[in-house]
C-alpha positions, 0 to 999 in steps of 0.5 A: 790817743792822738799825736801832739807835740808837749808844746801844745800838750801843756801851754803854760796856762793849764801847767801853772793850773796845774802846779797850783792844785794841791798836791805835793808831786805831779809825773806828767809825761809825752811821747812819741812813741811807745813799746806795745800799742799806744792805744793799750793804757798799760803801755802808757806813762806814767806806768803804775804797778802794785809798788811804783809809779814810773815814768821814762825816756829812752830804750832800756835792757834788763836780761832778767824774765819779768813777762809773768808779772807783766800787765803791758808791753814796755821795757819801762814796766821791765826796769820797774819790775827789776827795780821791786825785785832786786832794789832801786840802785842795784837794778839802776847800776845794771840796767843797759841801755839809754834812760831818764826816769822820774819815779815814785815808790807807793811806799813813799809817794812823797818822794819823787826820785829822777834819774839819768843815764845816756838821755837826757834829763833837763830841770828848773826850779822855781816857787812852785817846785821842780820841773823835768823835761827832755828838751829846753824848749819843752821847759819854755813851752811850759813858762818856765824861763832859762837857765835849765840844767841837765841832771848829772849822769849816774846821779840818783835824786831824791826830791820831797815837797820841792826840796832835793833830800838826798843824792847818790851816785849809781855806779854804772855797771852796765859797760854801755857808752852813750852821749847825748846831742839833743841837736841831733836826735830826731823827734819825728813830725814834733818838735819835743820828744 
């Protein structure tokens, strides 16, 4: 595993390769940094357990105990594992800390869910489907042009086959304040986070 910048990662031409393999939903995810070794696969996005497939941007808190079930390091597989337990909004509404998740159930792999709360989540629609992204030039770099959007706070979304099917608002029960300025967060030597 190397350091590299998602600008370079995924140049337009492999994303638009990609986007046209047939398949109804992709999770790609980059990143500077990780809980755990980098170079310990199961410490890495997307994170994959026996009922959901996850990644996630940012730092996040739980005060539950899942370390026996656990198959890396990260406070990802922690969220995840709250999540199978206790249910998807329950443990969202509870969860402390700063995210931005895209994820699946095994269930359902069809529907891709993404949510938000203190990090920020950009979107863009076009033909090909919806696209995710931390920064707007994460997006560009992509070929994906503006305007992008950023994906209200507390809003769980539900997306199949490129259609928003369901949105519901996730009260926020952690007591944590956050605001987000993407001008001002540090991405160390890359330019996207």
């Amino acid at each position: 595993k190397q350091g590299i910048e998602a600008s370079k990662f995924c140049p337009a031409p492999q994303v638009n390769e990609i986007c046209c393999a047939p398949s109804s939903m992709g999770l790609f995810h980059t990143r500077a940094a990780t809980m755990g070794s980098p170079t310990d696969n199961k410490n890495n996005h997307p994170i994959i357990l026996p009922k959901i497939v996850m990644i996630h941007n940012g730092v996040v808190w739980i005060g539950k105990e899942y370390s026996a079930k656990y198959q890396g390091q990260t406070d990802t597989e922690e969220l995840m594992w709250d999540m199978t337990e206790r249910g998807e909004v329950k443990a969202l509404e509870e969860v402390s800390g700063s995210l931005a998740v895209a994820y699946f159930m095994r269930s359902d792999p069809d529907v891709l869910k993404v949510f938000r709360r203190g990090s920020p989540m950009l979107w863009k629609q076009t033909r090909k489907g919806f696209f995710f992204a931390s920064t707007s030039s994460a997006l560009l770099a992509m070929g994906l042009p503006e305007p992008h959007y950023s994906l209200p706070e507390n809003q769980l979304c539900s997306i199949e086959k490129g259609v928003v099917i369901a949105n519901v608002t996730v009260e926020d029960k952690s007591n944590n304040v956050y605001s987000w300025d993407e001008e001002g967060v540090w991405a160390g030597d890359y330019c996207d986070y």
